[in-house]
Residue frames as qw, qx, qy, qz and C-alpha x, y, z in Angstrom:
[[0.497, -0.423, -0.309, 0.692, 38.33, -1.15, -16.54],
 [0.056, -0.923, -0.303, 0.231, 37.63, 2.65, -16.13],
 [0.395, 0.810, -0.018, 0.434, 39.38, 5.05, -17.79],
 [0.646, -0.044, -0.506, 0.570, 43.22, 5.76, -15.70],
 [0.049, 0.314, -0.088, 0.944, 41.99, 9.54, -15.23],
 [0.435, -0.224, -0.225, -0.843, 38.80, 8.43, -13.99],
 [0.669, -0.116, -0.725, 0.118, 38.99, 5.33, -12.18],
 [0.131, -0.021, -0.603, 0.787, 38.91, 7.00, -8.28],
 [0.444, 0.049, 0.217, -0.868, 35.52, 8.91, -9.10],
 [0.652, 0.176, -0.602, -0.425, 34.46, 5.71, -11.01],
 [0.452, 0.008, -0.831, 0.326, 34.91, 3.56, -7.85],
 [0.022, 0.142, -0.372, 0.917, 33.20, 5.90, -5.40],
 [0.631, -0.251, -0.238, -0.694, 30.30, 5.08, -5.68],
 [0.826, -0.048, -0.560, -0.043, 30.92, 1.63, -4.90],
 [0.135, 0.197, -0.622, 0.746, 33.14, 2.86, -1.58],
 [0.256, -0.258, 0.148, -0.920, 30.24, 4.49, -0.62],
 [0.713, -0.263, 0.039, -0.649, 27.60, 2.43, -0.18],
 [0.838, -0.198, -0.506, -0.059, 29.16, -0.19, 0.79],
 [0.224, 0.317, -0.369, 0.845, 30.48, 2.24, 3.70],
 [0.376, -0.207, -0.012, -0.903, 27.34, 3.44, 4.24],
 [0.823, -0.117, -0.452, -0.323, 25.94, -0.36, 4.58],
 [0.667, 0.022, -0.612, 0.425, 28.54, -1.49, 7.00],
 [0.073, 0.240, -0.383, 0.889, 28.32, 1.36, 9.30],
 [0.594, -0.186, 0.074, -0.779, 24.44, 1.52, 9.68],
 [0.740, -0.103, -0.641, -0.176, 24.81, -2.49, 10.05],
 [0.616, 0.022, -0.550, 0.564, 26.88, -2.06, 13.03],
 [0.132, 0.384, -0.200, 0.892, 25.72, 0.73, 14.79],
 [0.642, -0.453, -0.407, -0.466, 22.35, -0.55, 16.03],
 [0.577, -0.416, -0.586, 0.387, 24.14, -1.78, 19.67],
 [0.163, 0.095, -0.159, 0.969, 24.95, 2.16, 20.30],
 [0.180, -0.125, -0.218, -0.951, 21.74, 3.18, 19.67],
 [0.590, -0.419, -0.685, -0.087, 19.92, 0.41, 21.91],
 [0.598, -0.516, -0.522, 0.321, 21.50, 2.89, 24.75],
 [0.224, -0.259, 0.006, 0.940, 22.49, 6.12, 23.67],
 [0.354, 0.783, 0.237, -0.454, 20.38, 8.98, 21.92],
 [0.346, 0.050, 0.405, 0.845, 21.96, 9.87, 18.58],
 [0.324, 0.850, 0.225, -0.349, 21.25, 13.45, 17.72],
 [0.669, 0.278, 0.276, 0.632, 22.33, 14.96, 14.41],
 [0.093, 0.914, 0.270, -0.289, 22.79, 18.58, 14.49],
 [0.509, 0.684, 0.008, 0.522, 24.83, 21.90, 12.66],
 [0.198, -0.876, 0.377, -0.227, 25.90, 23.81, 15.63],
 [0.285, 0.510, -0.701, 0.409, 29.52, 23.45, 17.03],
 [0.028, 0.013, 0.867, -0.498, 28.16, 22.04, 20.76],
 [0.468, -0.296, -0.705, -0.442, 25.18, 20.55, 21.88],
 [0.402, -0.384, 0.336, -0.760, 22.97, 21.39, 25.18],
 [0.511, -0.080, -0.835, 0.186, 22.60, 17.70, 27.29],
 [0.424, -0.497, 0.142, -0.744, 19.58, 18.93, 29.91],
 [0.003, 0.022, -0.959, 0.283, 19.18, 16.35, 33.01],
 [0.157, -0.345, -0.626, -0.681, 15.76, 15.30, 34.06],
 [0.057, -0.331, -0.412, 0.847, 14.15, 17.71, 35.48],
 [0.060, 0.722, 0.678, 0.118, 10.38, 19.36, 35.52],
 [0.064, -0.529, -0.021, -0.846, 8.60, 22.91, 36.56],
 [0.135, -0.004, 0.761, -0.635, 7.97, 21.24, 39.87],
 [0.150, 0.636, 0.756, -0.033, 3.77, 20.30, 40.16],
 [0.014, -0.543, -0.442, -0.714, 0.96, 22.73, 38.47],
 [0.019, -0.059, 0.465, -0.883, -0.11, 25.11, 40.75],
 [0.220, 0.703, 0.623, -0.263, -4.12, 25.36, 41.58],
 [0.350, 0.198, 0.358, 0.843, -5.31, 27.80, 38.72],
 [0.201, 0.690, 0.487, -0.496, -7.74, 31.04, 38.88],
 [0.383, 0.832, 0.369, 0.156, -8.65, 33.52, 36.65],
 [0.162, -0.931, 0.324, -0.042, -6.94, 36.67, 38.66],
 [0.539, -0.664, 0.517, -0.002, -3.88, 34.37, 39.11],
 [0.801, 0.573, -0.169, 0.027, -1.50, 32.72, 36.21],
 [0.525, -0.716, 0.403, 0.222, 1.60, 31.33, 37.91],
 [0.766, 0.617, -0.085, -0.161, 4.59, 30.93, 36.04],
 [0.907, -0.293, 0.102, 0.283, 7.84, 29.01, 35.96],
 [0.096, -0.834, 0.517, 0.167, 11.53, 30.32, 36.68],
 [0.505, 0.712, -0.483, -0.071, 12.75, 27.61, 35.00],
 [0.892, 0.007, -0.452, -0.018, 14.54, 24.42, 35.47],
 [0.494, -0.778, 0.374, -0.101, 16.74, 23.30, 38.33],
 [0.959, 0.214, 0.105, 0.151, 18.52, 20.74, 36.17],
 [0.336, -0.619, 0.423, 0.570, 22.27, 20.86, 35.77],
 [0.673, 0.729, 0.011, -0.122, 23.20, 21.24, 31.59],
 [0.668, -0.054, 0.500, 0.548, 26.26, 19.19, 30.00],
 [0.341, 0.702, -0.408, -0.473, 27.93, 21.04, 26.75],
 [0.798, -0.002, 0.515, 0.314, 29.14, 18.40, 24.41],
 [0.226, 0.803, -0.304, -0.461, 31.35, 19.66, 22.02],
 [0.937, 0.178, 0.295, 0.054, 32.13, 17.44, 19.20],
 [0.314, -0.587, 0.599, 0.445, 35.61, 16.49, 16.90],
 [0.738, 0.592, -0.257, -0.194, 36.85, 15.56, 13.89],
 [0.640, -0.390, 0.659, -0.055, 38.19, 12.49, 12.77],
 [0.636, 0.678, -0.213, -0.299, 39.85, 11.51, 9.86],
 [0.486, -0.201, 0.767, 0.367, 42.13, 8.59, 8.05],
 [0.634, 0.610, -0.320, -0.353, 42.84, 8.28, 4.42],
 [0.813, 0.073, 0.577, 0.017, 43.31, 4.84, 2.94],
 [0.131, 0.592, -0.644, -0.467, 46.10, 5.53, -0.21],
 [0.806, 0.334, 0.396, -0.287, 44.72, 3.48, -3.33],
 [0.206, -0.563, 0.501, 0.624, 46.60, 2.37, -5.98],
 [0.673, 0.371, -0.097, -0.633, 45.12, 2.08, -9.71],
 [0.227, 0.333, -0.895, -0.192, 46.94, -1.21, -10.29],
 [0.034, -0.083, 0.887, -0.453, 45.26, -2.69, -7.85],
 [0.399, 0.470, 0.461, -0.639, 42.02, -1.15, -8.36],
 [0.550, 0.281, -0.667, -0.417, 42.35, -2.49, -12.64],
 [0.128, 0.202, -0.968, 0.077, 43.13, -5.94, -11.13],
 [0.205, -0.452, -0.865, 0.075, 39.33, -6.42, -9.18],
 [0.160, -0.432, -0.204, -0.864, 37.41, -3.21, -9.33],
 [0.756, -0.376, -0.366, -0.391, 34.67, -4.03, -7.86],
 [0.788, -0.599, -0.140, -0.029, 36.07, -5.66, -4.57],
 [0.402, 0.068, -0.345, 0.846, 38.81, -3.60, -4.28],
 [0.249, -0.523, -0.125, -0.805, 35.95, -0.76, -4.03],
 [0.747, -0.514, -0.244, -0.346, 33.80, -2.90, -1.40],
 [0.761, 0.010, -0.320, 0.564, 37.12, -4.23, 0.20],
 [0.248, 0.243, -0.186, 0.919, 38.30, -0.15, 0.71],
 [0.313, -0.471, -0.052, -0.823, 34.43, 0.77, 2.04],
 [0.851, -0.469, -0.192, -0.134, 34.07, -2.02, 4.86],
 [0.656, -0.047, -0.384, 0.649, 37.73, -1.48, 5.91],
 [0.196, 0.207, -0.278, 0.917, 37.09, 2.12, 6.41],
 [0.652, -0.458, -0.244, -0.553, 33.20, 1.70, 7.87],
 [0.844, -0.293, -0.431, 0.123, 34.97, -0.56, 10.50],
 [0.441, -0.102, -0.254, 0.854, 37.65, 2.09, 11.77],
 [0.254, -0.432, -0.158, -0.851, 34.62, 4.67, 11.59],
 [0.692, -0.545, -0.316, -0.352, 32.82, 2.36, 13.99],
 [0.748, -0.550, -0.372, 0.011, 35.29, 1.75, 16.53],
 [0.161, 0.189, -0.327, 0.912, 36.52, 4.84, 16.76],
 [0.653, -0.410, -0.228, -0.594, 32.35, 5.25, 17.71],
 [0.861, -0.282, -0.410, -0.101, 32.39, 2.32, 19.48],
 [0.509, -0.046, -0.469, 0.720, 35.67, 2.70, 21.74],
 [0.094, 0.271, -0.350, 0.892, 34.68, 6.09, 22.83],
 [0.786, -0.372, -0.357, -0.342, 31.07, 4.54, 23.82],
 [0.815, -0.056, -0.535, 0.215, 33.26, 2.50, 25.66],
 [0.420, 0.303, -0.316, 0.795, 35.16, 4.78, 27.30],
 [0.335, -0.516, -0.442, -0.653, 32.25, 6.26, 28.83],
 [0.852, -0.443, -0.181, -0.211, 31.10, 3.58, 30.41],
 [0.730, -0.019, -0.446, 0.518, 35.23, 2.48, 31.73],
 [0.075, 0.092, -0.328, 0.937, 36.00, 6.50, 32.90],
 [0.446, -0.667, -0.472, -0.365, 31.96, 6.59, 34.75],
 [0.734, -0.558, -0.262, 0.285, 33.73, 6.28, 38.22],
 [0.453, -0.602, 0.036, 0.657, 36.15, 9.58, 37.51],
 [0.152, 0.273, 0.350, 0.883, 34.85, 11.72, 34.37],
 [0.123, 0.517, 0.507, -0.679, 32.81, 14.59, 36.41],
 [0.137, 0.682, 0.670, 0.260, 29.41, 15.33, 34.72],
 [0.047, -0.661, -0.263, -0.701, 27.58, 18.70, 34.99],
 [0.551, -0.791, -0.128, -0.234, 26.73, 18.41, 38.36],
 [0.008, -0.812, 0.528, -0.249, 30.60, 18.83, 39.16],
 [0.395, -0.359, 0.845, -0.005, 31.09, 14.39, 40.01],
 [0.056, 0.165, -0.916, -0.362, 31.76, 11.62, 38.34],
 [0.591, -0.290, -0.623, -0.422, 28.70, 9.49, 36.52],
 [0.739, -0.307, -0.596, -0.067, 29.14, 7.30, 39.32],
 [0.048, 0.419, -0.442, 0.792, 29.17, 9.12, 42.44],
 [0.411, -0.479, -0.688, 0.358, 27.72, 8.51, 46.06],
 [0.120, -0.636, -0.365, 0.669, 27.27, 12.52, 45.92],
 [0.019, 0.390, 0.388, 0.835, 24.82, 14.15, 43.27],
 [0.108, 0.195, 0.171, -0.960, 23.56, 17.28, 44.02],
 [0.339, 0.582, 0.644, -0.364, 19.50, 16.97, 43.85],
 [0.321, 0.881, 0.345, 0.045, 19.57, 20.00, 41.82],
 [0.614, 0.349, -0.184, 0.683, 21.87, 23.09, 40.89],
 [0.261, -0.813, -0.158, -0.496, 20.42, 24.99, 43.63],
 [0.531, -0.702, 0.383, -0.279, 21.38, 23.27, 46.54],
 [0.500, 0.217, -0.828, 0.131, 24.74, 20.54, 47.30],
 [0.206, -0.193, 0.831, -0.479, 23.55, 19.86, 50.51],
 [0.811, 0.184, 0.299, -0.468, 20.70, 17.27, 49.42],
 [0.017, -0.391, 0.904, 0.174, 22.77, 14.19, 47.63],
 [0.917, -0.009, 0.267, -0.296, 22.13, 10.59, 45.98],
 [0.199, -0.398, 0.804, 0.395, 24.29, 7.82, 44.91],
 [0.763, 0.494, -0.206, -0.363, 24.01, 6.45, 41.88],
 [0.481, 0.520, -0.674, 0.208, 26.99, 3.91, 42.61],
 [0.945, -0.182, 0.038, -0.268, 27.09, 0.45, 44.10],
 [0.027, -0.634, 0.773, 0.013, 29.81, -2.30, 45.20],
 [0.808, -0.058, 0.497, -0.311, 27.41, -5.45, 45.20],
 [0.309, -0.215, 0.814, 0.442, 28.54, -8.48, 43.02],
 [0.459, 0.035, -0.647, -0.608, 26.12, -9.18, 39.82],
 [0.208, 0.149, 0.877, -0.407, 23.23, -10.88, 41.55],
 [0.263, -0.635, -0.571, -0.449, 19.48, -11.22, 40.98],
 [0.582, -0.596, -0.450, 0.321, 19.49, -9.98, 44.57],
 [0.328, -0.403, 0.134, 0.844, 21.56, -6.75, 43.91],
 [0.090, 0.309, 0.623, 0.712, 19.75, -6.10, 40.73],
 [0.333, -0.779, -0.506, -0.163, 16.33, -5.61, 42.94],
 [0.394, -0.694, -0.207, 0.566, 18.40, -3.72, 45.22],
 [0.148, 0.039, 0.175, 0.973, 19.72, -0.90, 42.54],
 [0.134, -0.602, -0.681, -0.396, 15.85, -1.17, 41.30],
 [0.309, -0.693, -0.608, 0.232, 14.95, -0.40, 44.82],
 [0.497, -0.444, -0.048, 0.744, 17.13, 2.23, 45.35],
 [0.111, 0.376, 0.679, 0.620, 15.93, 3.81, 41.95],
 [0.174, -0.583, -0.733, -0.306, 12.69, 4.37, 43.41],
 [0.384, -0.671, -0.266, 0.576, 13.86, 6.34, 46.29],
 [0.269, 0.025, 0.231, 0.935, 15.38, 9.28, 43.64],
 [0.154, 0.876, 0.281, -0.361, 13.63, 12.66, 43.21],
 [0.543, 0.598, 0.258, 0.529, 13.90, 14.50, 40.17],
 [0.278, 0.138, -0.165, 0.936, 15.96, 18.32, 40.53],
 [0.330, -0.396, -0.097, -0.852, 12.31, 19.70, 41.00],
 [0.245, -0.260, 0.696, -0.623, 11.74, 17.49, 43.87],
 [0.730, 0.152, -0.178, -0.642, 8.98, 15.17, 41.88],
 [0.843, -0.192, 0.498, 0.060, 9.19, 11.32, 42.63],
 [0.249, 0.489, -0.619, -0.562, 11.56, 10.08, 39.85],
 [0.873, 0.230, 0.354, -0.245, 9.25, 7.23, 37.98],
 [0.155, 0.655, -0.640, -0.370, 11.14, 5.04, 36.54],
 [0.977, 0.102, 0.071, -0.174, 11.41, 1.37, 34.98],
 [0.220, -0.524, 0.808, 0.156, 15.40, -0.31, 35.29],
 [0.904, 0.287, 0.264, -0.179, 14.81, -2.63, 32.69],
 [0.763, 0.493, -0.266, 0.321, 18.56, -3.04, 30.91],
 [0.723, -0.519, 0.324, 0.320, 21.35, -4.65, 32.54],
 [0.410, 0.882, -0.230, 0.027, 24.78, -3.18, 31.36],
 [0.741, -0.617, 0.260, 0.057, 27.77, -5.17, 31.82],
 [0.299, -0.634, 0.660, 0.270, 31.71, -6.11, 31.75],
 [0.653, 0.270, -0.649, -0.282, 32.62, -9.24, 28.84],
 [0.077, 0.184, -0.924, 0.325, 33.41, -11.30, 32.04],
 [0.246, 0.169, 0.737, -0.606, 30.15, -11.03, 33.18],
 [0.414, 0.215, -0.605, -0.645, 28.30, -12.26, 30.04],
 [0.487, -0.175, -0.829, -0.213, 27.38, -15.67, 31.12],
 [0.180, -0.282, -0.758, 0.559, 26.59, -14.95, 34.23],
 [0.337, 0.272, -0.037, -0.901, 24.09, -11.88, 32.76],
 [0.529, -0.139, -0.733, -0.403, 22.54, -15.19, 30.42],
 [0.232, -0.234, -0.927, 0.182, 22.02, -17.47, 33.63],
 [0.015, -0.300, -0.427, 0.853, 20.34, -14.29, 35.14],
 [0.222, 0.357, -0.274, -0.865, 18.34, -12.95, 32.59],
 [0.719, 0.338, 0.606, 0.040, 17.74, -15.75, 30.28],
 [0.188, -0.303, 0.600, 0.716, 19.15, -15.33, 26.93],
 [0.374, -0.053, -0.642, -0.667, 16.06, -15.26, 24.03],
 [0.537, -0.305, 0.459, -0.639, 14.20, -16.56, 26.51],
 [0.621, 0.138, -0.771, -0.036, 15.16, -19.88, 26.64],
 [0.360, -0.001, -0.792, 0.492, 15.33, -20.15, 30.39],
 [0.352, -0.508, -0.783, -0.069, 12.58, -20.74, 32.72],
 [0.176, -0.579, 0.215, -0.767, 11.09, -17.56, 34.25],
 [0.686, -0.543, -0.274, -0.400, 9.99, -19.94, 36.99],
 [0.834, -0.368, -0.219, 0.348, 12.76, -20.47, 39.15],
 [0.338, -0.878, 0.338, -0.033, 15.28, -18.11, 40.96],
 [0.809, 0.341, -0.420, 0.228, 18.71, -19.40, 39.25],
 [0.266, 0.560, -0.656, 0.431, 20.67, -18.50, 42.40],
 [0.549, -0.155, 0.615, -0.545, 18.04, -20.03, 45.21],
 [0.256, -0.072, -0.899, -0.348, 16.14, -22.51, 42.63],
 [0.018, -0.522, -0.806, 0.278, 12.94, -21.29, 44.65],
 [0.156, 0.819, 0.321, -0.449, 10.22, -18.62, 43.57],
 [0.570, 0.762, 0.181, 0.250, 10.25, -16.69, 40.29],
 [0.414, -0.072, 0.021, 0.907, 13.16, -14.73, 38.70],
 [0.253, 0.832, 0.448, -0.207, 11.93, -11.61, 39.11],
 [0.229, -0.644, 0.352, 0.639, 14.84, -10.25, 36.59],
 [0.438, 0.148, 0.792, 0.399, 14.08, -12.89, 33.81],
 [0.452, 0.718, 0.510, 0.144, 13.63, -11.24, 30.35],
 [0.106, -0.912, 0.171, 0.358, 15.79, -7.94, 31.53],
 [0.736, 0.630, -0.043, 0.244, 17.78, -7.21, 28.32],
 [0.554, -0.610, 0.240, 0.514, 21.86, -7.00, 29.02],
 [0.607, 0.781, -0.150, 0.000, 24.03, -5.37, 26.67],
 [0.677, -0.392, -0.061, 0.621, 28.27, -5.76, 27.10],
 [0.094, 0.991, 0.027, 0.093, 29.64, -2.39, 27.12],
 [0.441, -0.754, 0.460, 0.163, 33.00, -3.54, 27.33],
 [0.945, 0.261, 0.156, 0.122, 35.85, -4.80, 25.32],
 [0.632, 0.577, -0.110, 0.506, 39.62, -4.68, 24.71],
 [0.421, -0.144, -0.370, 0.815, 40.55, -3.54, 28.05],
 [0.117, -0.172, -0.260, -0.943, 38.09, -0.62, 27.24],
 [0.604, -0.361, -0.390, -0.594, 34.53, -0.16, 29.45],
 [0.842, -0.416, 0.147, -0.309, 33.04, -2.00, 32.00],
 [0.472, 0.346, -0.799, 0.136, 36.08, -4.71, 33.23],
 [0.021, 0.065, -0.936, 0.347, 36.58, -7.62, 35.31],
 [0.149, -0.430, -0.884, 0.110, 32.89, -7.46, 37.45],
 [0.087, 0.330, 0.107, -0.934, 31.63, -3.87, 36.68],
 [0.120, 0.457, 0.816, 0.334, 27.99, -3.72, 35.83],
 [0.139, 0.072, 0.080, -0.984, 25.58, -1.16, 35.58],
 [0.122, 0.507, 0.847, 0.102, 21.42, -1.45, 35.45],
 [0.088, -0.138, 0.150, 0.975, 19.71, 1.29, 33.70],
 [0.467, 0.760, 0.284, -0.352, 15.54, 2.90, 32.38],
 [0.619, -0.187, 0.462, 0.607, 16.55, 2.55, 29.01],
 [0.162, 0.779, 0.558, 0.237, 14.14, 4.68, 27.81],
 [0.131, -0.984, 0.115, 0.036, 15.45, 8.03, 30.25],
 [0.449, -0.563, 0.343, 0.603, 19.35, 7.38, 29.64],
 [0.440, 0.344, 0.504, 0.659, 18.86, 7.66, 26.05],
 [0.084, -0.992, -0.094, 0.014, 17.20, 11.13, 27.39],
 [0.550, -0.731, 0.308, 0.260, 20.48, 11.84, 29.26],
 [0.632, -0.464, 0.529, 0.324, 23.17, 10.15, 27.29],
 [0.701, 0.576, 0.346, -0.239, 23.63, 10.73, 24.09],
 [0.632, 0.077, 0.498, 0.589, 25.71, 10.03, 20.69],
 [0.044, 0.824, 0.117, -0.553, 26.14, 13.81, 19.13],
 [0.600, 0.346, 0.446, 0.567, 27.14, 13.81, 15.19],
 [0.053, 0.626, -0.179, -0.758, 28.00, 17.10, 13.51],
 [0.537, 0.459, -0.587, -0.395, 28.74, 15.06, 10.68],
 [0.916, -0.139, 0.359, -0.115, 27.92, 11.30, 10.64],
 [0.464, -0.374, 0.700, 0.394, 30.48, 8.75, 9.31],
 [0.627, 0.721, 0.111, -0.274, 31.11, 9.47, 5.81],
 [0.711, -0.182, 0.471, 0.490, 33.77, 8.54, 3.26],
 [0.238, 0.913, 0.023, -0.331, 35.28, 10.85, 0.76],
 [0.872, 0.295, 0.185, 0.345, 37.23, 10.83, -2.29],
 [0.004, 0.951, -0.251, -0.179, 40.77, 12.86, -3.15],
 [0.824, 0.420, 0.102, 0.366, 43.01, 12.34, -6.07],
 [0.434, -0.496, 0.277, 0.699, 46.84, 13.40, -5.71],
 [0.312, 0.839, -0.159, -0.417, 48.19, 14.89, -8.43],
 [0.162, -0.314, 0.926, 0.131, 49.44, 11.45, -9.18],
 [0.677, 0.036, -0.076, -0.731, 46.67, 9.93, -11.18],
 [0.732, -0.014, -0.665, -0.147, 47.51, 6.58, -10.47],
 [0.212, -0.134, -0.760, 0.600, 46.99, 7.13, -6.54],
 [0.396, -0.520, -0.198, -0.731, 44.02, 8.58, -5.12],
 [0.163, 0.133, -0.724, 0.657, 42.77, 8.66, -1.39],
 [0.423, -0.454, -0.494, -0.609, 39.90, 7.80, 0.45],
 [0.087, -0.431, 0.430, -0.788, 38.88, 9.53, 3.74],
 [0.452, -0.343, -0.823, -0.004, 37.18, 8.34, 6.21],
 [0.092, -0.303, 0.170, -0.933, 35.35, 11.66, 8.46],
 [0.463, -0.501, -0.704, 0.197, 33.71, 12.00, 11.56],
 [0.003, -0.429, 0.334, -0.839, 32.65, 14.88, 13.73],
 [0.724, -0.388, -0.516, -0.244, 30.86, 13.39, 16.68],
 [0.135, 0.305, -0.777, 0.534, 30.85, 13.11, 20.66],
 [0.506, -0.462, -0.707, 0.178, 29.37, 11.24, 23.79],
 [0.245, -0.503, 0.151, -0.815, 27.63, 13.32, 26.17],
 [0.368, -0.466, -0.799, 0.102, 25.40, 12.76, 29.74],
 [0.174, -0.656, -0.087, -0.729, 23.21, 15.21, 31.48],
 [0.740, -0.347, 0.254, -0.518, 21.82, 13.14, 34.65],
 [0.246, 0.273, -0.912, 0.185, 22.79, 10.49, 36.76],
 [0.648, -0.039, 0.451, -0.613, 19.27, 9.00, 37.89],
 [0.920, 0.116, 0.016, -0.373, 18.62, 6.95, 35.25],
 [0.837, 0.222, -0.449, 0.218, 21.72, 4.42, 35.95],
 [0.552, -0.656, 0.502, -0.114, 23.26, 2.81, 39.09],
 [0.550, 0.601, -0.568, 0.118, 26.83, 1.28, 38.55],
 [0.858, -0.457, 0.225, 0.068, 28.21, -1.57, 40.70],
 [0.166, 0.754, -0.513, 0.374, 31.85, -1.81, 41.30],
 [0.858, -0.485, -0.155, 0.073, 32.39, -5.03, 43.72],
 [0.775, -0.059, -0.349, 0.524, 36.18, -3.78, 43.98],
 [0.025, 0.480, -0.268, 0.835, 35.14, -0.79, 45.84],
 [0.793, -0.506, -0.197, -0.276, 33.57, -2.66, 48.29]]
């Protein structure tokens, strides 16, 4: 065993990376649907997606040039977030070693779903946390652009979970224009949904592709034309998507849009009392959820129907 004066910094190591392992094991569903930037400034600039409208025709005598988006811009200001975990050297004589790993996978798990819940949250408060463009994710009225409110699209459905409702968000997709008025091109290729609506997201989908792209599971005629679409659940604990709330998303442009903001990424730190046979280890976050644009995801809601 480690010396009693020395036994906290003597352990740290061992916190650490097995902190550092657990977190980065777990984090990979976030990051199948969010951006994750890391940055140093205090807030973080979330642009929707938006162009310079088409190139003009070019001449010599004549160099047009652009005023600049019409996108609407999200702030995200990230927090801190902290818990110490009070150690006691008896404990840490008694099994070194897997008290250490024991103290870094207890606090890598309350690092992640304090992540993970507010992920959640996101997706549960879509239908009444207003975005940049002054409504909620899921609204039946975004402003085109920041120019004008009197041009609108919804982004926000009441149909049950269908293959049949899927093609319809798709469609519905295709109709959007970007803020500069440019078709929006897009590919809805990840289904987001409630736990309830798990198995029913397999029969649909197919699950590893086990199940036969050749049949329509709700008609049993003509191809699925959904089969292979990756689902993720974005719900859990009361928290997120509930009951029958799905969402189908371009999972390429919401990770534009939507995005996991670190000041500081989840780290664990060491601090000895002035009791050398306690010592504390921190657990620190500085981190928020952002969105810019509501094109690349339509939300269904069958109990607003």
């Amino acid at each position: 065993m480690n010396d009693v004066y020395t036994w906290s910094d003597d352990m740290y190591p061992i916190v650490k990376k097995r902190f550092d392992e657990r977190y980065n094991s777990r984090i990979n569903l976030i990051g199948n649907v969010a951006g994750i930037v890391k940055q140093s400034d205090l807030t973080y600039n979330i642009e929707g997606i938006a162009g310079y409208g088409e190139l003009p025709e070019y001449s010599s005598s004549s160099l047009a040039r652009s005023s600049g988006t019409k996108g609407f811009i999200n702030t995200v200001t990230p927090t801190e977030r902290a818990l110490a975990l009070p150690v006691e050297y008896k404990n840490a004589k008694l099994d070194f070693a897997g008290e250490a790993e024991k103290i870094g996978t207890r606090l890598a798990d309350s690092a992640y779903m304090t992540v993970l819940s507010a992920f959640y949250r996101m997706f549960g408060g879509a239908f009444s946390t207003l975005g940049a463009d002054g409504v909620a994710w899921a609204s039946e009225n975004h402003p085109i652009n920041k120019e004008t409110s009197e041009t609108t699209f919804s982004n926000i459905m009441s149909a049950e979970l269908s293959v049949s409702s899927i093609c319809e968000a798709q469609k519905r997709a295709s109709g959007f224009v970007t803020s500069d008025g440019l078709p929006f091109v897009s590919d809805f290729d990840l289904l987001l949904i409630s736990p309830e609506l798990e198995e029913k997201a397999r029969t649909i989908c197919g699950k590893d592709s086990e199940i036969s792209p050749l049949l329509n599971p709700e008609t049993g005629l003509g191809a699925n034309p959904v089969y292979g679409m990756n689902y993720i659940v974005v719900g859990g604990g009361n928290l997120g998507f509930v009951d029958n709330q799905w969402a189908v998303a371009d999972r390429a442009l919401l990770s534009e849009v939507f995005k996991l903001v670190y000041i500081t990424e989840p780290s664990v730190l060491v601090s000895p009392r002035e009791n050398p046979l306690v010592t504390d280890y921190i657990a620190y976050i500085d981190f928020a959820f952002g969105f810019g644009d509501a094109r690349p995801i339509i939300f269904c809601d069958p109990a607003l129907a």
